[in-house]
N, CA, C and O atoms as a Tinker XYZ file with bonds, in Angstrom:
   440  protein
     1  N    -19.415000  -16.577000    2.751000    73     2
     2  CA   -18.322000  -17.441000    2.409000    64     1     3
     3  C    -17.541000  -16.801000    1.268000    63     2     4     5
     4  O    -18.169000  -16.304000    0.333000    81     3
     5  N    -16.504000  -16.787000    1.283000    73     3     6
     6  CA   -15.739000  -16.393000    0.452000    64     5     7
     7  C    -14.009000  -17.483000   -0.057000    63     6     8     9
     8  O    -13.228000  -18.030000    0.723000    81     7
     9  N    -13.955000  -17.438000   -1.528000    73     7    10
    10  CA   -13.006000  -18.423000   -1.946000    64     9    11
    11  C    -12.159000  -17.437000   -2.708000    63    10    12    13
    12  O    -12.510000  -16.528000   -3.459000    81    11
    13  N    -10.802000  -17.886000   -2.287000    73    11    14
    14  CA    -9.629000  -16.784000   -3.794000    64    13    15
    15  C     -9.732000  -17.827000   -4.587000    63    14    16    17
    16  O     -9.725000  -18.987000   -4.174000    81    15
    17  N     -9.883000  -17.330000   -6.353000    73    15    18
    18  CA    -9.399000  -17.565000   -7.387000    64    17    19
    19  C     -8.540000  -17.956000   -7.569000    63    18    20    21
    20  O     -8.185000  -19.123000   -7.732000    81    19
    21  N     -7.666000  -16.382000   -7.582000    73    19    22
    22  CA    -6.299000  -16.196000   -8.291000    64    21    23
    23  C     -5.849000  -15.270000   -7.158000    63    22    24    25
    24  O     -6.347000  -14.509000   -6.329000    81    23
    25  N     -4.496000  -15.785000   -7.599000    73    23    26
    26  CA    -3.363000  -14.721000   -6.722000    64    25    27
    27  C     -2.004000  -14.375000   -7.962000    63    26    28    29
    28  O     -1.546000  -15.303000   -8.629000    81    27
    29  N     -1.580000  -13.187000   -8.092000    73    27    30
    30  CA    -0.919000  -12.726000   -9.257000    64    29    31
    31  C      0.109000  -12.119000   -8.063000    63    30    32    33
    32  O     -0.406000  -11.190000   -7.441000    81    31
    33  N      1.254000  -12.424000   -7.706000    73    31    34
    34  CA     2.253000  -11.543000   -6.957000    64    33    35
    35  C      3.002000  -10.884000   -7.420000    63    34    36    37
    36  O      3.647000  -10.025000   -6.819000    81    35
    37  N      3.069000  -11.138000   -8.545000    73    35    38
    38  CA     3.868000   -9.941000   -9.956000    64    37    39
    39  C      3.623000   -8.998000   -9.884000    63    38    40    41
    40  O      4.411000   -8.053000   -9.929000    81    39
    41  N      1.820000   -8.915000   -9.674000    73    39    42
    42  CA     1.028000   -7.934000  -10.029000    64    41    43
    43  C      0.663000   -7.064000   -9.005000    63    42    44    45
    44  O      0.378000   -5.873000   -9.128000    81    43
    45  N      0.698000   -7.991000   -7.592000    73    43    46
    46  CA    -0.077000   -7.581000   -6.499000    64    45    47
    47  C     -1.358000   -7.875000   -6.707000    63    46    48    49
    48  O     -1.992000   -7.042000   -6.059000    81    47
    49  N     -2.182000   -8.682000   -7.316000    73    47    50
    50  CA    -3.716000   -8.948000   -7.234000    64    49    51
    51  C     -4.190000  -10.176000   -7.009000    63    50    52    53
    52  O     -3.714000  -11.286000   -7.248000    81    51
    53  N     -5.205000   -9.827000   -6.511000    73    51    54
    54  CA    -6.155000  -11.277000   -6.097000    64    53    55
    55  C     -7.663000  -11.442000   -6.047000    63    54    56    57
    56  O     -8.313000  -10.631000   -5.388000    81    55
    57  N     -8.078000  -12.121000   -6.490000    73    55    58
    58  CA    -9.154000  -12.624000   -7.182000    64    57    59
    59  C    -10.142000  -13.560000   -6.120000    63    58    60    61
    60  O     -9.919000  -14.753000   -5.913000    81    59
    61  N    -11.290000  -12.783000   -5.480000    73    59    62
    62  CA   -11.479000  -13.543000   -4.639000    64    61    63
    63  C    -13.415000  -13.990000   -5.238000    63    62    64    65
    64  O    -14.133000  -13.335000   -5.994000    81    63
    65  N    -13.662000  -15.071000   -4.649000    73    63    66
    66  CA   -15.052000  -15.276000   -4.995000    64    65    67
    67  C    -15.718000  -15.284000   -3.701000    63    66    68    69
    68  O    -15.189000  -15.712000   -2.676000    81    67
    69  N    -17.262000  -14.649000   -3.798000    73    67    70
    70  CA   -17.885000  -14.187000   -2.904000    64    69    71
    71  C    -19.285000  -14.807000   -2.996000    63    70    72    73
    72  O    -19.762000  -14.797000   -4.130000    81    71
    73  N    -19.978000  -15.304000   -2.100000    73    71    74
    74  CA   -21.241000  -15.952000   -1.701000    64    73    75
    75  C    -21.498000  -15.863000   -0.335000    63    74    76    77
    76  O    -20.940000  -16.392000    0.627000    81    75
    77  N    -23.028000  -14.626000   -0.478000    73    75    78
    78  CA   -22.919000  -14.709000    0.918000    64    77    79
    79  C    -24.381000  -15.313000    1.167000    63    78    80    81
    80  O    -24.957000  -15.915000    0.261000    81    79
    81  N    -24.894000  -15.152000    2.283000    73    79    82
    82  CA   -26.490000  -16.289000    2.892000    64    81    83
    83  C    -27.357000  -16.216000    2.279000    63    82    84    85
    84  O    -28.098000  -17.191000    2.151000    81    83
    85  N    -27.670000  -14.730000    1.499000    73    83    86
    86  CA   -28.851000  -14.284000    0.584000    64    85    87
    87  C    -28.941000  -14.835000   -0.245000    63    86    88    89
    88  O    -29.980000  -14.686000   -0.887000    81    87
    89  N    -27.948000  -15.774000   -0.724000    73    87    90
    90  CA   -27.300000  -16.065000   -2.412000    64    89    91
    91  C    -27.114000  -15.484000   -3.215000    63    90    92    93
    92  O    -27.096000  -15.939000   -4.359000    81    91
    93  N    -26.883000  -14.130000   -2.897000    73    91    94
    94  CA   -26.044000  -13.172000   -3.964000    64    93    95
    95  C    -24.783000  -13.754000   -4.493000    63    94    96    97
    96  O    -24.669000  -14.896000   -4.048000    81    95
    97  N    -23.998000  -13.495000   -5.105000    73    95    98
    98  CA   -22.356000  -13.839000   -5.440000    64    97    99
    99  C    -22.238000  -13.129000   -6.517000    63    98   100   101
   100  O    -23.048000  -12.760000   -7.367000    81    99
   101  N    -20.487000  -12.904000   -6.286000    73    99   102
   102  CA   -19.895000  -11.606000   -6.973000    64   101   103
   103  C    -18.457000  -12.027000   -6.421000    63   102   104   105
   104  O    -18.168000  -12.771000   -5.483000    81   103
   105  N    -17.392000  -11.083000   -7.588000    73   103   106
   106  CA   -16.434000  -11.514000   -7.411000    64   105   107
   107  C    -15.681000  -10.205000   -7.726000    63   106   108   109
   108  O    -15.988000   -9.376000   -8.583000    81   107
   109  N    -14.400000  -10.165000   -6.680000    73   107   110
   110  CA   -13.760000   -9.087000   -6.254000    64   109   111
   111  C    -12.424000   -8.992000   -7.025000    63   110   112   113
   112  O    -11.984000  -10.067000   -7.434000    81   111
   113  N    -11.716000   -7.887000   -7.285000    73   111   114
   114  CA   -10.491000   -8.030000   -7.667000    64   113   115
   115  C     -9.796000   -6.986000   -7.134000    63   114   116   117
   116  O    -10.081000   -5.802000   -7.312000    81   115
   117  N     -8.659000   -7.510000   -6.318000    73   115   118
   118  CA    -7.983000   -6.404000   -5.241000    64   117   119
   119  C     -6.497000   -6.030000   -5.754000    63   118   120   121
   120  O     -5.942000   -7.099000   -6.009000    81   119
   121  N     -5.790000   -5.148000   -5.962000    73   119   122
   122  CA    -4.500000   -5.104000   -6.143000    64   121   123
   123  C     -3.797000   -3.913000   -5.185000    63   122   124   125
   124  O     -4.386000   -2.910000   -4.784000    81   123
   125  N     -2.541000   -4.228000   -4.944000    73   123   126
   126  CA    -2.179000   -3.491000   -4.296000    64   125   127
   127  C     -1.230000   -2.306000   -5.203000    63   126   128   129
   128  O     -0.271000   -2.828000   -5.772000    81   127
   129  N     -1.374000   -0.694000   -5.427000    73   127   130
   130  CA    -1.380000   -0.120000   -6.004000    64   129   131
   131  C      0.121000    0.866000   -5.725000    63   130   132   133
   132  O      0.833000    1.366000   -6.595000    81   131
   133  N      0.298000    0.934000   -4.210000    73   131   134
   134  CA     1.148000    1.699000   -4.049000    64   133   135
   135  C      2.765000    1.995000   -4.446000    63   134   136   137
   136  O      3.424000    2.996000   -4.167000    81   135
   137  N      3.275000    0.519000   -5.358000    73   135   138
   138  CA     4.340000    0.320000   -6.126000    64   137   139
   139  C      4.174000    1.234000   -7.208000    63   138   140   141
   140  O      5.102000    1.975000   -7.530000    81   139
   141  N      2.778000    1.255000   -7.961000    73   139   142
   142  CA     2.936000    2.030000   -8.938000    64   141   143
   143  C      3.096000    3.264000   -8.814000    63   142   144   145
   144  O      3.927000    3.983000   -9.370000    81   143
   145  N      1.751000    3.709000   -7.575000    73   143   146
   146  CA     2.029000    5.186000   -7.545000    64   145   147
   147  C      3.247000    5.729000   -7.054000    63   146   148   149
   148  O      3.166000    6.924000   -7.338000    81   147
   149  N      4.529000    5.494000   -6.374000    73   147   150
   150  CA     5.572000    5.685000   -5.947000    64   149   151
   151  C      6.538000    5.582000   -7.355000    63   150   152   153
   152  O      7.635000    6.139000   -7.363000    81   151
   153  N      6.150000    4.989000   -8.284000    73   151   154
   154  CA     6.853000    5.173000   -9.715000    64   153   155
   155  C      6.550000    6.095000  -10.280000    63   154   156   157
   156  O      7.352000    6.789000  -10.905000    81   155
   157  N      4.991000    6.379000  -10.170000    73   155   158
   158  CA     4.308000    7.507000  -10.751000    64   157   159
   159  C      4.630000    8.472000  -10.276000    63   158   160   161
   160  O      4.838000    9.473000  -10.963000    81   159
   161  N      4.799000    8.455000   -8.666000    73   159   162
   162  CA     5.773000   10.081000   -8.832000    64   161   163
   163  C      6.661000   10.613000   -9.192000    63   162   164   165
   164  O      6.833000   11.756000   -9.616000    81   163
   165  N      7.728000    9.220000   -8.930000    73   163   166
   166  CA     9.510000    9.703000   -9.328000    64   165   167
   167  C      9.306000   10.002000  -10.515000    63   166   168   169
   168  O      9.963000   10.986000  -10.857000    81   167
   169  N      8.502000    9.457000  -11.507000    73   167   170
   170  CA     7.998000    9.986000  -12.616000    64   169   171
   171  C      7.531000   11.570000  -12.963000    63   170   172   173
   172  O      8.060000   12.465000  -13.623000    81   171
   173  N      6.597000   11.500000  -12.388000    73   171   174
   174  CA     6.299000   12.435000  -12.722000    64   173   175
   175  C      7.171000   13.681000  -12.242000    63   174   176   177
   176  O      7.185000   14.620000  -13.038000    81   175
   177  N      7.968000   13.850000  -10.959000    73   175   178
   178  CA     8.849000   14.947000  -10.675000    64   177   179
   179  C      9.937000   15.045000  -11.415000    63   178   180   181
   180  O     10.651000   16.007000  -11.132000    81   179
   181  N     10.340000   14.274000  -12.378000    73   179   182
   182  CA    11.395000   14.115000  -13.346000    64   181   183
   183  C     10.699000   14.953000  -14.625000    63   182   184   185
   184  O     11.492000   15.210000  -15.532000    81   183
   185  N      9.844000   15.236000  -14.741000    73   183   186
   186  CA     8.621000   16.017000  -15.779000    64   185   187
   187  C      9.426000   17.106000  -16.148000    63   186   188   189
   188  O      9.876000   17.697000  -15.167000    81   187
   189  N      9.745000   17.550000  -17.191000    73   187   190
   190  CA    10.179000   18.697000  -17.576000    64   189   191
   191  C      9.401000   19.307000  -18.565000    63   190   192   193
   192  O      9.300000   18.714000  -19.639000    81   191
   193  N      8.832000   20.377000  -18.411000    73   191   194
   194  CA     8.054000   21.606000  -19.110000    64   193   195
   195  C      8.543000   21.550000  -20.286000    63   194   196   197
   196  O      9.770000   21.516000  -20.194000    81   195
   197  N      8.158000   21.519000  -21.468000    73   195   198
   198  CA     8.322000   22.039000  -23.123000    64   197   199
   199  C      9.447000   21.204000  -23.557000    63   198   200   201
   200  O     10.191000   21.671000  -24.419000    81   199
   201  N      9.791000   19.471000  -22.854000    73   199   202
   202  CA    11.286000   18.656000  -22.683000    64   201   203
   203  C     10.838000   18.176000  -24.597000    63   202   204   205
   204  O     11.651000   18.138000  -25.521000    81   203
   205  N      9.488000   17.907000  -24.673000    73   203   206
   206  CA     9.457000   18.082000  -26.227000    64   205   207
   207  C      9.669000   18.323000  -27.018000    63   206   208   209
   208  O      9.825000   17.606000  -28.007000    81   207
   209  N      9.817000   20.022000  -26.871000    73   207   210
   210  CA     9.751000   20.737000  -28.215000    64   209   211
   211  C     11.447000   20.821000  -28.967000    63   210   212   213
   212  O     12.572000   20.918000  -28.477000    81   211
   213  N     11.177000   20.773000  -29.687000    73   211   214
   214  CA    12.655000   20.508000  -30.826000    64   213   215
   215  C     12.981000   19.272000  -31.018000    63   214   216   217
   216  O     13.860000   19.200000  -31.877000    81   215
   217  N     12.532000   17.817000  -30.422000    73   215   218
   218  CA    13.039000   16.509000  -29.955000    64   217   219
   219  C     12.123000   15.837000  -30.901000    63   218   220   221
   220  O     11.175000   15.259000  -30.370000    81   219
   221  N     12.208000   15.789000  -32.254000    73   219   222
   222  CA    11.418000   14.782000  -33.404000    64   221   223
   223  C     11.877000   13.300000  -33.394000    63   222   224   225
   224  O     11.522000   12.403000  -34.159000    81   223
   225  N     12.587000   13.254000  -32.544000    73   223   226
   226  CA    12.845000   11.980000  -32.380000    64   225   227
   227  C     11.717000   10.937000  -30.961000    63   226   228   229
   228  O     11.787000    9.728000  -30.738000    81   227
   229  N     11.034000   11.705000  -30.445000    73   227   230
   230  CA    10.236000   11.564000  -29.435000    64   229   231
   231  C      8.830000   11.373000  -29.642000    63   230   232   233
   232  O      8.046000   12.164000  -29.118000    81   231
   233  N      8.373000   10.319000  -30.416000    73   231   234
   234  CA     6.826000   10.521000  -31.036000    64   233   235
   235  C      5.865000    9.919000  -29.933000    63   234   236   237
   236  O      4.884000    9.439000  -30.502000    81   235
   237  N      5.804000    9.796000  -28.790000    73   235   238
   238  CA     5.538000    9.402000  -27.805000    64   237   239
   239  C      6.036000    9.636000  -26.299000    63   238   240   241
   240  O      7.182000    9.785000  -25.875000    81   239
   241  N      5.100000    9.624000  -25.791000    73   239   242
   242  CA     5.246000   10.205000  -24.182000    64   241   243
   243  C      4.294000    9.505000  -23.162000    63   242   244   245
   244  O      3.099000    9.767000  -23.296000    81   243
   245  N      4.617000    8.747000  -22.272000    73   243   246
   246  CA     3.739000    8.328000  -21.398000    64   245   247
   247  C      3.308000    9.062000  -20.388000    63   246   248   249
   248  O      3.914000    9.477000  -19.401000    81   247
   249  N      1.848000    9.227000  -20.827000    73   247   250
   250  CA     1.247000   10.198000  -19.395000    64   249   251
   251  C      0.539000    9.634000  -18.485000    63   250   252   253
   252  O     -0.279000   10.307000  -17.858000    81   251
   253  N      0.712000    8.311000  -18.241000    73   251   254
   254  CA    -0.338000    8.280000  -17.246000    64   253   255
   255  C      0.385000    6.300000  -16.808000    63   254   256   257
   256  O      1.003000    5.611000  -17.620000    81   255
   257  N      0.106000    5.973000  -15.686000    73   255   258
   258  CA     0.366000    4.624000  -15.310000    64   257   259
   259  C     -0.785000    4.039000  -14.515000    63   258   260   261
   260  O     -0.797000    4.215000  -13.297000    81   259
   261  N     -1.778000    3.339000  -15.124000    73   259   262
   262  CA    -2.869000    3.138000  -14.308000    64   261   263
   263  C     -2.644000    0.989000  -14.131000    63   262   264   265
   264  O     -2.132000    0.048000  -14.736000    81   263
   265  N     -3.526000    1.312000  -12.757000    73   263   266
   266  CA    -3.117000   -0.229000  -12.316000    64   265   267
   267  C     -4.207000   -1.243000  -13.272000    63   266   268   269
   268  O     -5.305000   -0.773000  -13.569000    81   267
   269  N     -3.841000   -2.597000  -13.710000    73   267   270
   270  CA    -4.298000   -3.485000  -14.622000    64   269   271
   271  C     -6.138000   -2.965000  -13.896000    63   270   272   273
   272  O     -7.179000   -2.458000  -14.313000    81   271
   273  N     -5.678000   -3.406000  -12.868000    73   271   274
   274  CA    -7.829000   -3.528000  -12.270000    64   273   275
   275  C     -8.405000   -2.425000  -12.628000    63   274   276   277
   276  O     -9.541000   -2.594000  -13.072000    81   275
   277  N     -7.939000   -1.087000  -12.587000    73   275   278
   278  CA    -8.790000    0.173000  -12.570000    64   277   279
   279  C     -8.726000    0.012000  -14.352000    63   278   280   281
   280  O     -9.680000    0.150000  -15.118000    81   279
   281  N     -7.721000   -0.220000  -14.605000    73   279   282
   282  CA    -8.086000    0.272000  -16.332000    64   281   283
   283  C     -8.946000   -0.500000  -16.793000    63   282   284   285
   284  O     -9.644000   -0.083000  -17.718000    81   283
   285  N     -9.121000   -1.682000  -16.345000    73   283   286
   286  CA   -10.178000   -2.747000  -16.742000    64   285   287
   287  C    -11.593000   -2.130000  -16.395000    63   286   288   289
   288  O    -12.444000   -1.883000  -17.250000    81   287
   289  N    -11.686000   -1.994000  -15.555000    73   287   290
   290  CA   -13.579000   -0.994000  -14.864000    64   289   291
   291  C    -13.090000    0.030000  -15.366000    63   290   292   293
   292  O    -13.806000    0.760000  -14.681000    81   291
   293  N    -12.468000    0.787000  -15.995000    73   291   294
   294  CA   -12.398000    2.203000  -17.264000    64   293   295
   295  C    -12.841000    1.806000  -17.949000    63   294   296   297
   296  O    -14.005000    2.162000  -18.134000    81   295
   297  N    -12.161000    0.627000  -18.960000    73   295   298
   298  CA   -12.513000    0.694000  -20.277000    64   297   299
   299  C    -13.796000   -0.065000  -19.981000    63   298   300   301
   300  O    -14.358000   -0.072000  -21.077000    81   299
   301  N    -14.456000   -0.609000  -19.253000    73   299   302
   302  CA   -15.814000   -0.997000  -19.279000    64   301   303
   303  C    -16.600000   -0.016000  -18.980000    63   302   304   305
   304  O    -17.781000   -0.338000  -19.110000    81   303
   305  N    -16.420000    1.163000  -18.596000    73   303   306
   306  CA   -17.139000    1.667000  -18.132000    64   305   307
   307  C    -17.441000    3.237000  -19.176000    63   306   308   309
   308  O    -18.353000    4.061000  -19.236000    81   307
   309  N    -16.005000    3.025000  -19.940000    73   307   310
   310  CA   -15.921000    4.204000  -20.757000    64   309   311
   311  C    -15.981000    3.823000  -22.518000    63   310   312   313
   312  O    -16.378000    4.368000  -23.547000    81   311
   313  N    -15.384000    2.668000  -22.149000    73   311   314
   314  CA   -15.254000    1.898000  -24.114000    64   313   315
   315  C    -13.329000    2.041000  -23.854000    63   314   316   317
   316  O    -12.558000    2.359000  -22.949000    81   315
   317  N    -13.272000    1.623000  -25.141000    73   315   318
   318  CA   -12.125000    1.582000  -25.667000    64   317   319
   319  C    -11.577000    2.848000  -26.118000    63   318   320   321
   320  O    -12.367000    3.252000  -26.971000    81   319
   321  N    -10.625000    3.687000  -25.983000    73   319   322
   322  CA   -10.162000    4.936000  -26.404000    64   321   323
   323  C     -9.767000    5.165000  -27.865000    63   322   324   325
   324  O     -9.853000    6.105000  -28.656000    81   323
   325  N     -9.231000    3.736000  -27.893000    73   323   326
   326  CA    -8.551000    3.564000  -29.459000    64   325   327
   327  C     -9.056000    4.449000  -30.898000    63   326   328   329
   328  O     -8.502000    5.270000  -31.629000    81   327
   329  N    -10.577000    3.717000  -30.855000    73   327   330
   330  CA   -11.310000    4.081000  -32.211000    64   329   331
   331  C    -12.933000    4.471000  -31.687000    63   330   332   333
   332  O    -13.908000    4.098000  -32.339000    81   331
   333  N    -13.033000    5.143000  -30.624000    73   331   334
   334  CA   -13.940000    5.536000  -30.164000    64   333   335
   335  C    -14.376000    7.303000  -29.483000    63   334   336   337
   336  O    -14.881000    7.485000  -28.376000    81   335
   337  N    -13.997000    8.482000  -30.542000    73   335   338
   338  CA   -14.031000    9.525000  -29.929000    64   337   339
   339  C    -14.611000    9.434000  -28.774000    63   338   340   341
   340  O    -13.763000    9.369000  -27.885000    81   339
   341  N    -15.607000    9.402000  -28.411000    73   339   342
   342  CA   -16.238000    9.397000  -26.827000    64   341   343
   343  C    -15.963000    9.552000  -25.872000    63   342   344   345
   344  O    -15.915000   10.371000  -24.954000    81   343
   345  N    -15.581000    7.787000  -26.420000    73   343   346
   346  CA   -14.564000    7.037000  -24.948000    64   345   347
   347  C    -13.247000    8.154000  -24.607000    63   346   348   349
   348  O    -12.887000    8.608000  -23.521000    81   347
   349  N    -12.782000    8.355000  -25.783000    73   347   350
   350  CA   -11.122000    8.984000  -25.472000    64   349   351
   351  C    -11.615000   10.060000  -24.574000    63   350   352   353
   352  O    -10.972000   10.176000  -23.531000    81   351
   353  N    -12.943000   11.140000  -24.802000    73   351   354
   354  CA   -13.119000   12.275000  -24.159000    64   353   355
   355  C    -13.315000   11.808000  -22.473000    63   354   356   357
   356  O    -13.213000   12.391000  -21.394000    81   355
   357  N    -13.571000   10.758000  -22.816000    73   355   358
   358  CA   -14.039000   10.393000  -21.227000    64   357   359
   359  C    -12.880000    9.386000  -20.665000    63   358   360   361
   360  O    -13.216000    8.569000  -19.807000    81   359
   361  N    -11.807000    9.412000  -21.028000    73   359   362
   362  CA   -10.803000    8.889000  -20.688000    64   361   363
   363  C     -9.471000   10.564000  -20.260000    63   362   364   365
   364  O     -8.833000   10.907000  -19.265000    81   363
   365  N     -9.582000   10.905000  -21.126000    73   363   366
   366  CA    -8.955000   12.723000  -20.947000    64   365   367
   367  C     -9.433000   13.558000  -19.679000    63   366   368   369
   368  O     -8.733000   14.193000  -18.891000    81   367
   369  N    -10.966000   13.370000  -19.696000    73   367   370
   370  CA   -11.453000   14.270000  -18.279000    64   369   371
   371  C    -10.891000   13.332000  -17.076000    63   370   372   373
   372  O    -10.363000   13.710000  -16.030000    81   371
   373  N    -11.136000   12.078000  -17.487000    73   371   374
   374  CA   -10.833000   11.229000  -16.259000    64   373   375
   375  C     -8.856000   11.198000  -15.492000    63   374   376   377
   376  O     -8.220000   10.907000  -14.479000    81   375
   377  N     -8.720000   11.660000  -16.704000    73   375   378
   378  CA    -7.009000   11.317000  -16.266000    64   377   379
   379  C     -6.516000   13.058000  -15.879000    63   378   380   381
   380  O     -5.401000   13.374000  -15.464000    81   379
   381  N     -7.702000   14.044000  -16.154000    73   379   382
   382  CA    -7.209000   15.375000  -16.114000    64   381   383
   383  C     -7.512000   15.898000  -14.722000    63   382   384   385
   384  O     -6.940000   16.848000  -14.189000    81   383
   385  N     -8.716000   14.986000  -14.077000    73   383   386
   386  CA    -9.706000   14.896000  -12.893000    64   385   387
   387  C     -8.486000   15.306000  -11.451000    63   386   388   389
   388  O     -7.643000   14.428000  -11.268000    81   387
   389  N     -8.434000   16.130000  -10.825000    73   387   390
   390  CA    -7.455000   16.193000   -9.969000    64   389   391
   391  C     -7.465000   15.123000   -8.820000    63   390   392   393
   392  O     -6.506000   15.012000   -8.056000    81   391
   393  N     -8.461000   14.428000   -8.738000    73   391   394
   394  CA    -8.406000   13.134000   -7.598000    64   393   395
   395  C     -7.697000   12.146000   -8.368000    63   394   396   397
   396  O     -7.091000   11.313000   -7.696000    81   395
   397  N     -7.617000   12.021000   -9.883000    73   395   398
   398  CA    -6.555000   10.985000  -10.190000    64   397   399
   399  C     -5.119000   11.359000  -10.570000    63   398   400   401
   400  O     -4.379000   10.667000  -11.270000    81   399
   401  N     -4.835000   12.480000  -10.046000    73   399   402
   402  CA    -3.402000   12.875000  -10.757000    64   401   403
   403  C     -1.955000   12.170000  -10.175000    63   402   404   405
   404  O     -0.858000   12.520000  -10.611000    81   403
   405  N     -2.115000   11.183000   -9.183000    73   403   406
   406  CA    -1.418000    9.918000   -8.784000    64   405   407
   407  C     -1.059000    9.256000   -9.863000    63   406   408   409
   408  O      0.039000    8.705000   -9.940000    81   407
   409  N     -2.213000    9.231000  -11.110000    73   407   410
   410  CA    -1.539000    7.794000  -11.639000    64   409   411
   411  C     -1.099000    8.474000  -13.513000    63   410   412   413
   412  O     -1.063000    7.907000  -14.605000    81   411
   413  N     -0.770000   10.277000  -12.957000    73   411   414
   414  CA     0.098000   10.597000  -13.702000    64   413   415
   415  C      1.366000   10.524000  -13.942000    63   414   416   417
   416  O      2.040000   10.327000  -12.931000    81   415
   417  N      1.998000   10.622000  -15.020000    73   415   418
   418  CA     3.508000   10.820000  -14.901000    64   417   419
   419  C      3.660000   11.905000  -15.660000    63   418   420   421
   420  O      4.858000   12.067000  -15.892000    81   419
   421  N      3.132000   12.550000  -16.048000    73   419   422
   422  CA     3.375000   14.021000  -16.288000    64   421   423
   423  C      2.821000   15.426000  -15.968000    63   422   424   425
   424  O      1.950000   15.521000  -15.102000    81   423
   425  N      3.174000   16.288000  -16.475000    73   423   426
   426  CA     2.504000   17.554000  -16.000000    64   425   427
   427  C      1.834000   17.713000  -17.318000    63   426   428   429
   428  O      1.897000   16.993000  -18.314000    81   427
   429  N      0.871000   19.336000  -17.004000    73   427   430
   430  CA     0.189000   19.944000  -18.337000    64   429   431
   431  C     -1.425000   18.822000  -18.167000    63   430   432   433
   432  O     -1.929000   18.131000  -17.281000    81   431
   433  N     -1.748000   19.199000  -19.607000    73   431   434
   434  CA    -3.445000   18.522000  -19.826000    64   433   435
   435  C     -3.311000   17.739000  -20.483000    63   434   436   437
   436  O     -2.235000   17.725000  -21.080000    81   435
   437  N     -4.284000   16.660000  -20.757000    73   435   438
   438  CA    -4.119000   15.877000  -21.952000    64   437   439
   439  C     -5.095000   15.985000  -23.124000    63   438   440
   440  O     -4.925000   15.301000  -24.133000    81   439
């Protein structure tokens, strides 16, 4: 048996609750992703090599667009990047990982 929660159409996600005969239960969270990654490319092919250097007016750069659900099972799974060397290292391999380079918007390493 299964019941939705939530439905977010902003977001594309939905929240479903799960019980099945064994009496296990668990609960799912689905979003649909492909809006972003289609941003993430035009993004990222707009990328210009060294578009930085001389530009002190630029103290920031977004490299990466990840969907609400996956960053949520990241940071649980990795910590918080913020104030946690670790985590950040394991947030860097993860975003440098060539199976996730979809939910880049830039070129180079991080």
């Amino acid at each position: 048996m299964k019941r939705v929660l939530s439905v977010d159409p902003e977001a594309r996600k939905k929240t479903t609750y799960h019980y099945d005969n064994d009496g296990s239960q668990y609960i799912t969270t689905e979003q649909d992703v492909t809006e972003i990654l289609d941003v993430n490319k035009r993004v990222a092919n707009q990328y210009e090599k060294n578009s930085l250097i001389g530009n002190t007016q630029r103290h920031q750069q977004e490299v990466a667009n990840i969907p609400l659900t996956i960053f949520y099972d990241l940071k649980m799974k990795f910590g918080d990047p913020k104030n946690n060397p670790e985590a950040k290292k394991k947030w860097k391999a993860w975003l440098n990982d060539p199976d996730n380079r979809f939910f880049r918007t830039g070129g180079g390493q991080i």
